[in-house]
N, C-alpha and C positions, 0 to 999 in steps of 0.2 A: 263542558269547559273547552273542548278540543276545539267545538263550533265556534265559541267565544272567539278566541285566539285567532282561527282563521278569517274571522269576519273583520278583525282588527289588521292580521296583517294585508290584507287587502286594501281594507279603510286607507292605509297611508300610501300606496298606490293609485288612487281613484281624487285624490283630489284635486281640484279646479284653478287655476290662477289665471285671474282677470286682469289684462295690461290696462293701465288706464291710459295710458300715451301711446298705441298704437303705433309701429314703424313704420316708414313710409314703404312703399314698394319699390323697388331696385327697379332702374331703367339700364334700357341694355343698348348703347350704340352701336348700329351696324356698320363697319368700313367696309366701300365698296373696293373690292381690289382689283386691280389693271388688268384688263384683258392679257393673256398670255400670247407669245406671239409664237405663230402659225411658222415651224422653220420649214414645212412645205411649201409655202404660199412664196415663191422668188418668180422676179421677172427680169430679165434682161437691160428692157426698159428702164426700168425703177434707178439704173445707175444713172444715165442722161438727163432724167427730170428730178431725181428728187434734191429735194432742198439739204443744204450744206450740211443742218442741224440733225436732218433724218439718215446722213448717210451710213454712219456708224451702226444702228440696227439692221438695214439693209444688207451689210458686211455681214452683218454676222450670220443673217439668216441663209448668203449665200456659205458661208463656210457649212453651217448646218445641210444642206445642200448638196452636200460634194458629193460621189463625184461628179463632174459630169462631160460629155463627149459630143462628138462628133460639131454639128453646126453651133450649136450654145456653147461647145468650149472656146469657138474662137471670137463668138460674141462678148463671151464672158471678158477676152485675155483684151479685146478692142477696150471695152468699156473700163479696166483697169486700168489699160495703159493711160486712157484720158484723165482719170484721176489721177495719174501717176503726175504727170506730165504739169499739172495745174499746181503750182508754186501756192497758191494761195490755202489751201487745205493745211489744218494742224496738225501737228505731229501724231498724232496718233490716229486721225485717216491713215498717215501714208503708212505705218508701221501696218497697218491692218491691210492694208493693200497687198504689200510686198510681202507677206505671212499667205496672202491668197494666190497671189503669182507663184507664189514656191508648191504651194498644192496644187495650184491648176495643170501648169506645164507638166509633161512629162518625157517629148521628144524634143531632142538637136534643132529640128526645126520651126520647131514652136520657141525655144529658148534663143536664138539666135538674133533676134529683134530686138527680144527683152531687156538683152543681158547687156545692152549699152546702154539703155536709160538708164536701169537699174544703176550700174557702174557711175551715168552724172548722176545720180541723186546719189551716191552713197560721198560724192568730191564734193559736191556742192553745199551738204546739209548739213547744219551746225548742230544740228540736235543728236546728241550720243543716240537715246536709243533706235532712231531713223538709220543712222551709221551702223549700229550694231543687227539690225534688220539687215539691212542694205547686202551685209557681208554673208550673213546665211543667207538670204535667194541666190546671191551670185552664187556661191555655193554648191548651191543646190540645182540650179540653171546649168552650171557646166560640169554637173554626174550624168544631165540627162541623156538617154540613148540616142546614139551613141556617145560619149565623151570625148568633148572637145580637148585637147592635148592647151590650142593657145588661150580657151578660155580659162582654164584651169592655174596657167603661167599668170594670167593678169589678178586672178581670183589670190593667189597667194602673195603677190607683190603688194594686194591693195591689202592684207591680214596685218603680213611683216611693217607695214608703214603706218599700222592703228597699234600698235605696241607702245608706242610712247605715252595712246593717253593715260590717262588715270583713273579713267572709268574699268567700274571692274566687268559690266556687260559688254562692254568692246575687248574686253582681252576673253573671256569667255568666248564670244565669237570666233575672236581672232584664231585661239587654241584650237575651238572644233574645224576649221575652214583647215588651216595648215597641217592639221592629224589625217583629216580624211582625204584631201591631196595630196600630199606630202611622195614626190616618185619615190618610185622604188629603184632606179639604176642611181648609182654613188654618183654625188655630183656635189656640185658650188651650192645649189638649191637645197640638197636634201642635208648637207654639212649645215648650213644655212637655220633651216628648220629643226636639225636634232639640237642645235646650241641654243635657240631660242626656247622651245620647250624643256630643255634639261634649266635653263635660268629659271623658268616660273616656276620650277619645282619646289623653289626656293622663297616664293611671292611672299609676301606680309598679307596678304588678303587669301581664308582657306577656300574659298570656292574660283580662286583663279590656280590654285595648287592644284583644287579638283578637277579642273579644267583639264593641267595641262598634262597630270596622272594619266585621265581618260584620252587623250592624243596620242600620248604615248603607249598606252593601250593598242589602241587603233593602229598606228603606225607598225607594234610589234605582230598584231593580225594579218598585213597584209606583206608578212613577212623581211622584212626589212629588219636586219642585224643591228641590235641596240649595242650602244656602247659598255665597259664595265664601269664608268661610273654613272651610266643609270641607273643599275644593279645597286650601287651603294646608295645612290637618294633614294630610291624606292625602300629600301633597309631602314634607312634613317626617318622615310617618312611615317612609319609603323609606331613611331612615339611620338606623332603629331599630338598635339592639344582637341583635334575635331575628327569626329568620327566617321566624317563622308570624305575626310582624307586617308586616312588609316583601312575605310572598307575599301578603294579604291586600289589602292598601295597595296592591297593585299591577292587580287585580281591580278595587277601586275607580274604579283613575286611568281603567281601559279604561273602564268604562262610563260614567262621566262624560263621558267625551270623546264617546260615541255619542247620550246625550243632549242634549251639545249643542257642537256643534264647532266653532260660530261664533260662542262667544261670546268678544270679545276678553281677554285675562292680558294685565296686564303685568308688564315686565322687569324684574327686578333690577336697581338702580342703573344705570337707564335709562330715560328718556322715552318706547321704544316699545312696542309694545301686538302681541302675535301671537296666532291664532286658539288655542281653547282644544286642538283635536286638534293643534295641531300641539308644543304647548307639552308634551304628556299622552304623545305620540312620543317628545319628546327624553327626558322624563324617563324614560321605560320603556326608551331607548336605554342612559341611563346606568348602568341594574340590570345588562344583559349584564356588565357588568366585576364584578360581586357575588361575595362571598366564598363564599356559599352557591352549591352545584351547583344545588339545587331554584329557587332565584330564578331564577336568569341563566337555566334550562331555562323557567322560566313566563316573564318578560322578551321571550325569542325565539321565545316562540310566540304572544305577545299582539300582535305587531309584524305579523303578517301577518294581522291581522286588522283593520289600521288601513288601510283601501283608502281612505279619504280626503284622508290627510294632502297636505300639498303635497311641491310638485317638488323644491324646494330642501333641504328637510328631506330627501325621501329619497335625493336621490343624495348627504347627506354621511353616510349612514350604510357608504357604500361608499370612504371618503375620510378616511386619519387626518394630521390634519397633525400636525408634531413639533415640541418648542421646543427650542432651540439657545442658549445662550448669554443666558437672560433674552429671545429675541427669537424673534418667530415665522419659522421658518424657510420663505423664496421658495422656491420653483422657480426655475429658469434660465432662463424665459423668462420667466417674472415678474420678474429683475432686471434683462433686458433689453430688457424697455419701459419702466420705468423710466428705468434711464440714456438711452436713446433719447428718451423723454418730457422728461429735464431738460434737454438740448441743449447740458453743458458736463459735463467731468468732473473730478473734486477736484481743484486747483493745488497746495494742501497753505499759500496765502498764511491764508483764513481759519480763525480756531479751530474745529475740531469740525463743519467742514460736511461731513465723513465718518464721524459721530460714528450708533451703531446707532442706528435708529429704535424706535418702541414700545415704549418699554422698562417693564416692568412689575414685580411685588413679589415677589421671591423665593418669600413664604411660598404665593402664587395660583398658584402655575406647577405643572401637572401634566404628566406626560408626555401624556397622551392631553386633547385638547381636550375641555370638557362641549358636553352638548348630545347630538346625532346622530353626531356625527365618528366612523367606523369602527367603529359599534356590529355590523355588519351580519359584518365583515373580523374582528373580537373572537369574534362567535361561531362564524364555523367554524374559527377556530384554537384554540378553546378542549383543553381538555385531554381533556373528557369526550365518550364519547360522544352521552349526550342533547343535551346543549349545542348540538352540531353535527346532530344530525338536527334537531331544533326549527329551530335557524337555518336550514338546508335549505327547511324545508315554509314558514316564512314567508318568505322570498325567493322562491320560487315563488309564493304565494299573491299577492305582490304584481306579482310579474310577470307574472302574469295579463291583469293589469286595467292595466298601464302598458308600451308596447311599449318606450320609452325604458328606463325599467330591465332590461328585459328584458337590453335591448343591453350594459347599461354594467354589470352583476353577469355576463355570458356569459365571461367571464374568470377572475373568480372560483369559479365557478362549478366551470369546465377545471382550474384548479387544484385541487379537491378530486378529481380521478381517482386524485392519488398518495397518498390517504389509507391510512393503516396497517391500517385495519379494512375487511372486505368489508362491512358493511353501509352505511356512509356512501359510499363508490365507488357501490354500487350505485342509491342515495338521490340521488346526484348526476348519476347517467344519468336515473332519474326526472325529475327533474327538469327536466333541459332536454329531455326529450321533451315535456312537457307544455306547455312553454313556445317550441316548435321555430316555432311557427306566427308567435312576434314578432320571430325573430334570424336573421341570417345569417353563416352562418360564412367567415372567411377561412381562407387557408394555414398560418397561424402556430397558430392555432386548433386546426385540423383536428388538424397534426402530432401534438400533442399527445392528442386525443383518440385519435385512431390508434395511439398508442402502446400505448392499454388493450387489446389487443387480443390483446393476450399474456398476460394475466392467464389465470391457472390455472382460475378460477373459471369457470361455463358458464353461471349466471346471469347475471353480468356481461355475457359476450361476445355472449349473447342481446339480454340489454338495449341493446348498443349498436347492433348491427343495426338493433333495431326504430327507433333513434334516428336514425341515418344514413338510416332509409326515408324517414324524415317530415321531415330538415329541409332545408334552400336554403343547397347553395353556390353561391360567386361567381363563380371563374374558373373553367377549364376545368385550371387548374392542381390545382384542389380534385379535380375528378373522376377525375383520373391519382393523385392520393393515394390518394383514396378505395378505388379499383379495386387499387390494388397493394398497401394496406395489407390488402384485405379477401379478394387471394388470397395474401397469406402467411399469413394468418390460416386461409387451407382447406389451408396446405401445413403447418400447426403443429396444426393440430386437423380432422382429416377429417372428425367426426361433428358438425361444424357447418355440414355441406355444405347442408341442406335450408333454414337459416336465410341464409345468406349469399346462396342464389338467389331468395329473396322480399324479401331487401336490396335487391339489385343489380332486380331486376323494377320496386321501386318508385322506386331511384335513376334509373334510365333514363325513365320516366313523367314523373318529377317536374324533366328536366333535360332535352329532347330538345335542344334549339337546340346545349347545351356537348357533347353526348355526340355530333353532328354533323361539329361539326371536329374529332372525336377517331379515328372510323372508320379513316381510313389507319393509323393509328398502334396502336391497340388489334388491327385483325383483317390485319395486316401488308400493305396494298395498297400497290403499287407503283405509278407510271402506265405505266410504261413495260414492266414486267419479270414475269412471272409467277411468283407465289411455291409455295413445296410448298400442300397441301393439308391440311389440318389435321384430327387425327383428331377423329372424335367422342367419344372411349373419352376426351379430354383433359378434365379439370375445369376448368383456368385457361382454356383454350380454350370451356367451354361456360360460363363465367361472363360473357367475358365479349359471348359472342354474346347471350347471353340481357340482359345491359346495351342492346345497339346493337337491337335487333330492339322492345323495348319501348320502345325510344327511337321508332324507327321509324313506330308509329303514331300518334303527335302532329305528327312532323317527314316528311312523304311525302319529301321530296327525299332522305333517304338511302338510299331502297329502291335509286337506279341506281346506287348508290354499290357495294353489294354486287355480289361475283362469281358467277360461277354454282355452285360448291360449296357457297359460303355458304347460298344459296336453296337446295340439295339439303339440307342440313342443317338447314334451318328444317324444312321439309317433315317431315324425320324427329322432330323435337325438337316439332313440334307433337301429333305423334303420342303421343309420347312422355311429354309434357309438357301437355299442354294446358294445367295451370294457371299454369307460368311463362310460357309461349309466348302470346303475342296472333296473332289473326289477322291477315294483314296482304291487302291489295289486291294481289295478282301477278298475278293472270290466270289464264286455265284448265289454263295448262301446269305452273305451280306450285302450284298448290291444295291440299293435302292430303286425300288420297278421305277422311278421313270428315267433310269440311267436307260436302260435296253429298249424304251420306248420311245426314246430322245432320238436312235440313229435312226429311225426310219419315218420322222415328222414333216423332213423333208421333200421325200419321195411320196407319201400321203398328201401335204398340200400342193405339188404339181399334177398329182392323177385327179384329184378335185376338180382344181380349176382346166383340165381336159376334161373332164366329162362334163362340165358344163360346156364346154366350145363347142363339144358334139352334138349340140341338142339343134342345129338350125331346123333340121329337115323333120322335127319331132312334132308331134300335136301339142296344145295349149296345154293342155291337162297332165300331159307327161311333163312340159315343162316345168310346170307350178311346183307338182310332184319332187323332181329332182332338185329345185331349186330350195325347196324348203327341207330336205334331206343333206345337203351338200352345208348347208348354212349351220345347221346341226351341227355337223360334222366341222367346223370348221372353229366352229365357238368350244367343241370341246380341246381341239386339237389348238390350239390357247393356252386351254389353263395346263394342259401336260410340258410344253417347250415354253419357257417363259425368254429364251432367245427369240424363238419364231413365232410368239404373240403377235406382237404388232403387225406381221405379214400376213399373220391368220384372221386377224379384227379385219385389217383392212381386206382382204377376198370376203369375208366373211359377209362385210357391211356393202360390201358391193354388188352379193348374190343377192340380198336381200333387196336390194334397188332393182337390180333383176325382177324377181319375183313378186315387187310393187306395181312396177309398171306393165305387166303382163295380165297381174292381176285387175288394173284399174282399165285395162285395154280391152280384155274379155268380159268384162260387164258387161249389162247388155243397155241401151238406151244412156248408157255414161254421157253423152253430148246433153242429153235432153231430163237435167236432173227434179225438174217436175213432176216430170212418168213416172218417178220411182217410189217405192215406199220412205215412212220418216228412216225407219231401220234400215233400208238400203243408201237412201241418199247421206244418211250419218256417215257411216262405212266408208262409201265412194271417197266421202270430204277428211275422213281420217287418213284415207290412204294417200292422198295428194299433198296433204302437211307432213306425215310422216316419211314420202319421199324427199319434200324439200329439204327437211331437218339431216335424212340423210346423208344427202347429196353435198351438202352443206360441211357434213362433219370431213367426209371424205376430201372436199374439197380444203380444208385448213387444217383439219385436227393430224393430220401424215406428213412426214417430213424426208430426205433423204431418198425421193422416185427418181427412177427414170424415166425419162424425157415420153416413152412410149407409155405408161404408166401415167404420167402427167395428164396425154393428152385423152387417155382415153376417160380419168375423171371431169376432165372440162365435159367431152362429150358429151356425156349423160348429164352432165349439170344443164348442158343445152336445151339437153331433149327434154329434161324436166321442165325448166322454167317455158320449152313451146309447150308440154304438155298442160299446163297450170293456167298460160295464157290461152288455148284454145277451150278448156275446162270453163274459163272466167266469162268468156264472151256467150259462148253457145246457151249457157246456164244462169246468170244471174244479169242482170238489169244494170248494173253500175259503170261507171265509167275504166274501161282496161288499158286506159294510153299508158299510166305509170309500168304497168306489165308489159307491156310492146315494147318500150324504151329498155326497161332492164333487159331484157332478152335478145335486143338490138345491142348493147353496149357487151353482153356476153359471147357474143357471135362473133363482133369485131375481135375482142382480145382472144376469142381462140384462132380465130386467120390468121392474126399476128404470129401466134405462137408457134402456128403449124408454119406459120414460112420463117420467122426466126431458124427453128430447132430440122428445118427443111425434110417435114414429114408432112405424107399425106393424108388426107381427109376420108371418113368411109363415103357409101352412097348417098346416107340421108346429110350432111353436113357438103358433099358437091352439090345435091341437086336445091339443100336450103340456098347456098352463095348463089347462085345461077337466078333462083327464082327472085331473091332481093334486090338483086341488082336491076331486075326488071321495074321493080314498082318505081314511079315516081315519085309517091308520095307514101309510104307505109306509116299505115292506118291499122290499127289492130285489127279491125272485122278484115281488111284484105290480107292482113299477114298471118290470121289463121285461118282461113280458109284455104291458104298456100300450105298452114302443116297441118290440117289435118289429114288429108292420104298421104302426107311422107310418115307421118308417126303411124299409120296402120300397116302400110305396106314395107316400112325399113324397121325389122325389131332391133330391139337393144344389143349391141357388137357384145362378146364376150372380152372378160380382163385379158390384156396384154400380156404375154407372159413374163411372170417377175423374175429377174435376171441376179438380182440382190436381195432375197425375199431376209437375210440375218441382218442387213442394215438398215432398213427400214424404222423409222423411229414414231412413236405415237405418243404425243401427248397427252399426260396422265398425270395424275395428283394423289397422294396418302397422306391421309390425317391421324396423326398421332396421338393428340390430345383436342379437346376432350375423345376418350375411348366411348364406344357403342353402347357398351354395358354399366356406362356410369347412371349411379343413382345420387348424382348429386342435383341439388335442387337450389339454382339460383332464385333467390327472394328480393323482390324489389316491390319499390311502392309505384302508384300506377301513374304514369304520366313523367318517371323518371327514367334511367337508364341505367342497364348493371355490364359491367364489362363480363366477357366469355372468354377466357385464355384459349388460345390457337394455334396449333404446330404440326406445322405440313409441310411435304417434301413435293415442291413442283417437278418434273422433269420432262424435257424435253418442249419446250414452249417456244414459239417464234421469236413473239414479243412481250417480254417481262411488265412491259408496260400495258397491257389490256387483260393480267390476270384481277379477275375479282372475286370477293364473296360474297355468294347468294344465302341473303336468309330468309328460308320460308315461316311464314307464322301459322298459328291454327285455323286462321279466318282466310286461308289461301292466296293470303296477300305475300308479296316478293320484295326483299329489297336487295339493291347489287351495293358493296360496298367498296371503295377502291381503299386499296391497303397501302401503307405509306410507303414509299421507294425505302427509306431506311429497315425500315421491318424484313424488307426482301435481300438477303445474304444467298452468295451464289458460294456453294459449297464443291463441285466437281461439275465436266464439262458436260455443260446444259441441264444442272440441275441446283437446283433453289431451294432455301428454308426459309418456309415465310414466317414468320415468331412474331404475334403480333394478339391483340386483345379484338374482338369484336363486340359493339356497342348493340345493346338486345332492351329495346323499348316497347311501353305496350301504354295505350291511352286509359283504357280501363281494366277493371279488376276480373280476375276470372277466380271462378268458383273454386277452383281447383289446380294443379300442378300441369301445366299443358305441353308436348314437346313442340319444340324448335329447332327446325331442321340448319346446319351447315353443310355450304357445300361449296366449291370452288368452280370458278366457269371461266371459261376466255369472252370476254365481253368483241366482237368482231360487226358491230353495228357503222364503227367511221372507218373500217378496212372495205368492206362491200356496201353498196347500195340493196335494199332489197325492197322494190316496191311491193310485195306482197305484204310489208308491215301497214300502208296504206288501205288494204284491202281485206274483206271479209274473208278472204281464206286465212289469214291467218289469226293465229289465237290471239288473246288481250298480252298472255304472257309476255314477255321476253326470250324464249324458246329458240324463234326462227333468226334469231344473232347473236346466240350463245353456245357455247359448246360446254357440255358439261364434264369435268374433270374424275370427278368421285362421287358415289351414292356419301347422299346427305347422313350427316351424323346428330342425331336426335339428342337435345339435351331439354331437360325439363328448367319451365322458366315457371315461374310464379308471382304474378304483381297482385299487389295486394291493395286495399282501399286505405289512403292517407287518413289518421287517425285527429281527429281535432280534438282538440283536449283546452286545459285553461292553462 
């Protein structure tokens, strides 16, 4: 029956329908489109011959064009003037001409020609926009260096006398020509120009208001005293009907006010008199409520740049009062001084002596008070986002400089964490970090913050870490919050664990005295009773030891506080930890061994690198000896001083290049690698890529050398690549010019370097210069046969002595996720791709932009992947979190779970040339232009065969 059924419902799936009338088949027309024009392709020429009809693309392909100088510029200014000059051309040739004469010209000299033709075509020409042209190049002719005083006189006479028309681009003109000349010494001219643009303020047309706003602008920039009833049209223009007058107008009010902020306004239907910034505040207060998004967003960003206003002004822009009833509406304790103040309450004997007070005109009554009142409380409730970041940045900007607001906007502030959009959350954590240094937070506060804590986002939760590090609570109440909101926050989100311990590090620092009487309570001390022992494998458990221990070294008296497992746990956690863990005073029984092996890492890696210096006069065999005992020595002496790593890698990696090249040098028939056996000539050919990779690291993966240090890794990068080019020719058949050339381009830039940094060269680098100079023609067979007696007879110079061996920085990478020991097993189908989450801590890198990730496969195939700029967040100075997914593909199915190696590399292939990637010396890999960050982190991938089914 089941069969039945299936077979039916299939049946009505499979059947056939035969069109009898056939549709025709769709034709497709192709339109051919117009060649684009070439705005490289300009000729001089092309102005004198081409035809009337062509002249206009010609223009413009010279504007596309610009700049341009010397002989062509005055070609260029000839060939305009003849168009200028030819009456017969339409109006919009010459508009485009005299657009190009304003860009071409740029000195006195050049414009002094122009600027009377220009001057008859702007008399002559009946055509507004030719006129309105005309007036910006003169303009613009007489700013050029230096400025002429009389063309400047004629430029504003020919403005003042286009005012009558009624075109509204000739008064536009007019406006900008008279703003930007307009003198600055008081005169007939400048009286002149202030009454003409104070009229247009007033235009029937708003983009000639626009005009004459921004003039006036201009005019009050180049310091020139505006009048006070500028002051008042710019006020009045704030309730323009158009909003490019209103944003304009509001430009003005700011800089008025910085020009002069103590000069008294008075009040509206009032007797008193307030500073002019503070009057220039309220009014830019009252735009925030503007119907335009673009005002209200210029409004609340012009606001935080008003650091002078007074007190009173700004703490009511944090303060709306509301009217009620025709009357201003008390607070309750506002009417309860009151009635306390009158010393009797209504009997209800006289008329109306409960009658509302203040009573005012229906039509005056706005819900929101003018002025400043809750300008500040308007903009981050506004609707938009800008509105609210604007308001954001100027409340910070002012909190800056006022620790009082600080205090009295930290409310508001807390209330913008439950915003709808993650960028204003995030804008609002900003913020009060930047401002942490003026406010202190209470319980009520805190809670609230703490709640953001759950937010999904990872920037966020970051951002508030770093916020909690730097700011001052009050009670001891705060720090029990603090602590327990920020380990539910590592039991919600695990991969926030590295941030929440450098939280908690600087919470503890920044709190000893509160984090003191918290100790019983936080690490479970009893006085009387002895509690379990608490692992270390605990996270909540090492958060919050790592709180009380950095507490510890501000506050001595809680170290007796501690039990003795605690102290056995410090001991390990410093070990472990050294950068959360501070040292602390316990004595010699609890010291951590490599505290006492830390003071003497330094004086062990100078006796090193001296006993390698002494080995000139030594035999081959003692050196190899020393050189691989010293190397030893150097990689341990690493992992004990994690300060004087990087100075120890790098002696380390450099003895090693040492004892490569000595050992490639004492071979025996090394020139002649046919003599040799497969086993030896393998060996040889390992040792000569392994030096170049080294050389290579030394050379990029170091940061932070001295100059002598510099010069000595170029050296040996020299000598390497002559050693690899005399290696290449003597022994293999192929062509080595690419390796002459590199080795030639490396030699140059170390000359350079050594006579920049005016340090000299050793023997084998004088008697190379000497000998190159000689050839005419450097040919690879002649240029190693020039090194090879300098590379037998000059050995490798020992390292330079390091002067700064603690500042030294190396290039390194940790990967966080996925962990080494996970047994998770990504499943995909084969020929798809499954994402691999990624979170690594770059540090110390050159260029952000040539970090990559290397993913090796099982079949020893490599791919580099470039990680998106967004995914790379720079977290402290010169170090990066790359948080990002890696894409893990495989074409076919493999039998079984296979690993896939992650690892991070500096890809450095378009910073150096290395013709050795042309050449059998080097591998198929990507090796010899990559520098590896971190050993590879193995995750098991699984593609599986795509399953075909009905």
């Amino acid at each position: 029956m089941a069969a039945l059924l299936k077979k039916r419902a299939l049946a009505e799936y499979c059947q056939t329908v035969v069109e009898e009338h056939p549709r025709p088949a769709k034709r497709l027309q192709l339109v051919r489109r117009a060649r684009t024009v070439d705005h490289s392709e300009f000729s001089v020429a092309l102005l004198d011959t081409a035809e009337p009809q062509n002249l206009l693309p010609i223009l413009v392909n010279l504007h596309h064009a610009l700049p341009v100088s010397g002989e062509t510029q005055t070609e260029v200014v000839q060939g305009l003037m003849t168009l200028l000059q030819n009456e017969s051309h339409p109006p919009i040739i010459i508009v485009k001409v005299l657009a190009l004469l304003a860009a071409v010209i740029t000195t006195q000299s050049q414009a002094q020609p122009v600027f009377e033709e220009v001057m008859t075509v702007a008399k002559r020409s009946k055509s507004q926009k030719v006129i309105a042209q005309a007036i910006h190049t003169a303009s613009s002719l007489s700013q050029c260096v230096p400025p002429d005083p009389k063309l400047q006189d004629q430029v504003i006479q020919l403005a003042l006398s286009q005012f009558t028309s009624t075109n509204y681009v000739i008064k536009v003109r007019s406006l900008e020509a008279v703003g930007n000349l307009c003198p600055t010494e008081e005169g007939r001219v400048q009286s002149a120009i202030m009454k003409t643009l104070i009229e247009h303020t007033k235009h029937q047309d708003n983009r000639v208001r626009t005009a004459a706003f921004n003039a006036l602008l201009v005019v009050q920039e180049r310091e020139v005293k505006l009048s006070p009833e500028v002051y008042d049209s710019v006020c009045q223009a704030l309730h323009d009907d158009y909003q490019c007058v209103r944003e304009v107008a509001l430009n003005l009010i700011k800089v008025a006010a910085d020009g002069d902020p103590e000069r008294l306004v008075p009040i509206p239907d009032s007797d008193h008199h307030v500073r002019l910034v503070d009057h220039a505040f309220s009014q830019i207060c009252n735009m925030v409520n503007d119907i335009s998004v673009r005002v209200r967003t210029k409004a609340a960003s012009l606001l935080g740049n008003m650091t002078s206003v007074s007190e009173r002004f700004l703490a009511q822009t944090l303060d709306k009062k509301l009217m009620s009833n025709m009357r201003r509406k008390r607070s309750a304790h506002e009417r309860a001084r009151a009635m306390v103040a009158s010393g009797e309450w209504s009997t209800g004997k006289r008329w109306s002596d409960d009658a509302p007070k203040e009573q005012v005109e229906a039509d005056s009554v706005s819900v929101i008070n003018t002025g400043a009142c809750g300008a500040f409380v308007h903009g981050l409730e506004d609707e938009f986002l800008e509105v609210r970041n604007a308001t954001l940045d100027s409340i910070c900007a002012l909190a800056l400089n006022n620790s009082q607001f600080a205090n009295q906007s930290l409310d508001f502030l807390v209330d913008m964490f439950n915003d709808e959009i993650e960028e204003v959350r995030l804008k609002a954590i900003q913020v009060l970090q930047q401002i942490a240094c003026h406010i202190t937070l209470r319980s009520d506060q805190l809670g609230e913050i703490l709640h953001a804590l759950k937010d999904s986002s990872l920037d966020i939760r970051e951002s508030l870490h770093t916020f909690l590090a730097t700011t001052i609570l009050s009670t001891m109440d705060c720090i029990k919050l603090c602590v327990t909101g920020l380990i539910d926050n590592l039991r919600r989100y695990p991969q926030d664990r590295r941030s929440i311990h450098r939280c908690l590090r600087r919470l503890g620092s920044n709190h000893p005295i509160l984090v003191e009487a918290l100790v019983p309570q936080l690490l479970l001390i009893h006085p009387y009773f002895d509690g379990v022992e608490p692992s270390v494998q605990d996270g909540e458990y090492i958060c919050k030891l790592i709180l009380v221990l950095n507490a510890a070294v501000h506050c001595p008296t809680i170290v007796p506080l501690l039990e003795q497992h605690t102290l056995r746990h410090y001991a390990y956690l410093r070990d472990t930890m050294p950068q959360l863990v501070p040292v602390l005073k316990l004595g010699e029984d609890w010291q951590p061994t490599g505290e006492a092996v830390a003071t003497n890492t330094l004086r062990f890696l100078r006796e090193s690198m001296e006993k390698v210096a002494n080995l000139e006069r030594s035999s081959t065999q003692m050196r190899l000896t020393i050189y691989q005992i010293v190397h030893s020595d150097l990689v341990k002496l690493a992992d004990i001083d994690p300060e004087l790593s990087p100075a120890a890698h790098f002696a380390a990696l450099y003895t090693q290049c040492m004892w490569l090249f000595n050992k490639i040098l004492s071979t025996r028939n090394w020139l002649t690698p046919s003599s040799l056996s497969v086993q030896q000539s393998g060996a040889l050919k390992s040792n000569v890529d392994q030096l170049l990779r080294n050389t290579f690291r030394l050379r990029h993966a170091f940061t932070n050398l001295s100059p002598q240090a510099e010069a000595s890794i170029r050296n040996l990068r020299v000598r390497t690549l002559a050693l690899q080019l005399v290696y290449v020719v003597h022994g293999s058949t192929g062509s080595a010019l690419g390796l002459c050339d590199n080795f030639l381009e490396h030699t140059e830039a170390l000359h350079r370097y050594l006579t920049d940094e005016k340090l000299s060269g050793d023997s084998f680098l004088e008697a190379v210069f000497e000998e190159l100079s000689q050839l005419e023609e450097p040919r690879p067979g002649a240029v190693a046969r020039i090194l090879q007696p300098l590379l037998i007879s000059h050995p490798v110079p020992a390292l330079a002595p390091i002067t700064n061996p603690r500042e030294i920085r190396m290039c390194s990478a940790e990967i966080l996720e996925p962990q080494p020991d996970s047994e998770v097993i990504y499943k995909l189908s084969a020929g798809l791709v499954v994402g691999v989450p990624l979170d690594a801590e770059v540090s110390h890198i050159p260029n952000p932009s040539t970090l990559r990730i290397r993913v090796a496969y099982p079949d020893h195939s490599t791919h580099l992947v470039v990680p998106p700029k967004s995914h790379l967040r720079k977290v402290g100075p010169g170090t990066y979190r790359l948080l990002t997914t890696v894409l893990v593909s495989a074409q076919v199915s493999w039998s079984e779970a296979c690993q896939v190696g992650l690892s991070l590399v500096l890809d450095l292939s378009d910073q150096e040339v290395l013709a050795a990637r042309r050449h059998s010396v080097a591998k198929a890999d990507d090796s010899a232009t990559t520098i590896q960050l971190v050993k590879p982190v193995k995750v098991l991938v699984w593609p599986k065969v795509i399953r075909k089914g009905v």
